[in-house]
N, C-alpha and C positions, 0 to 999 in steps of 0.2 A: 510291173515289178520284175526286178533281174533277177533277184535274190534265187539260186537254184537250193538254196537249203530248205525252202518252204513254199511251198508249189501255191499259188492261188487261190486252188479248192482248197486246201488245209486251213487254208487261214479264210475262206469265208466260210468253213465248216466249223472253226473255234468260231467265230462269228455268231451262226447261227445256235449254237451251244449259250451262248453268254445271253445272247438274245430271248432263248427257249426259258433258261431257270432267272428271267430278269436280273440279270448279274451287269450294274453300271459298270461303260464301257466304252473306250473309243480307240479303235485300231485304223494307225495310218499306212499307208504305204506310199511310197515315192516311187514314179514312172522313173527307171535308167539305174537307177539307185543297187549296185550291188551290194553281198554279206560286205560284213562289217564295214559300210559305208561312215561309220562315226568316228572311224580311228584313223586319228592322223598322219599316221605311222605305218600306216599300211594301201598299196596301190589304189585297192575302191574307194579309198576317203573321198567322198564328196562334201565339198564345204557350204554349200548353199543348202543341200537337204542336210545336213550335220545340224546346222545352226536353227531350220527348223525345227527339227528334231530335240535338240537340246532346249528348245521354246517348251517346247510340250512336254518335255516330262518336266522342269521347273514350273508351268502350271500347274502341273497333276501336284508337283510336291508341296506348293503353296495350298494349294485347295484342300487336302488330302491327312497334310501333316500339321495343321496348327495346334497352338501350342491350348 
């Protein structure tokens, strides 16, 4: 993960939090992938992890939000 706004440990320490108080959960991160890699409007956009990315939260919102 490139991302310098959330260092590794941090986010396998929310990890291991979510994990600890059984709170359903799935955090991804992208190898190369910099902050706001989602926006296409900005240098780090990457389109291939975007388009992942956009996969998964439209899962989560099908699963998540029915009606």
């Amino acid at each position: 993960m490139k991302d310098g706004s959330i260092p590794v440990t941090q986010v396998e320490e929310i990890e291991a939090e979510l994990t600890k108080y059984h709170i359903p959960h799935r955090i991804f991160t992208y190898e190369g992938a910099d902050h706001s890699f989602f926006c296409d409007a900005r240098g780090s956009y990457n389109r291939i992890t975007a388009e992942n990315a956009w996969k998964q939260v439209l899962e989560l919102f099908a699963a998540k939000l029915k009606n």
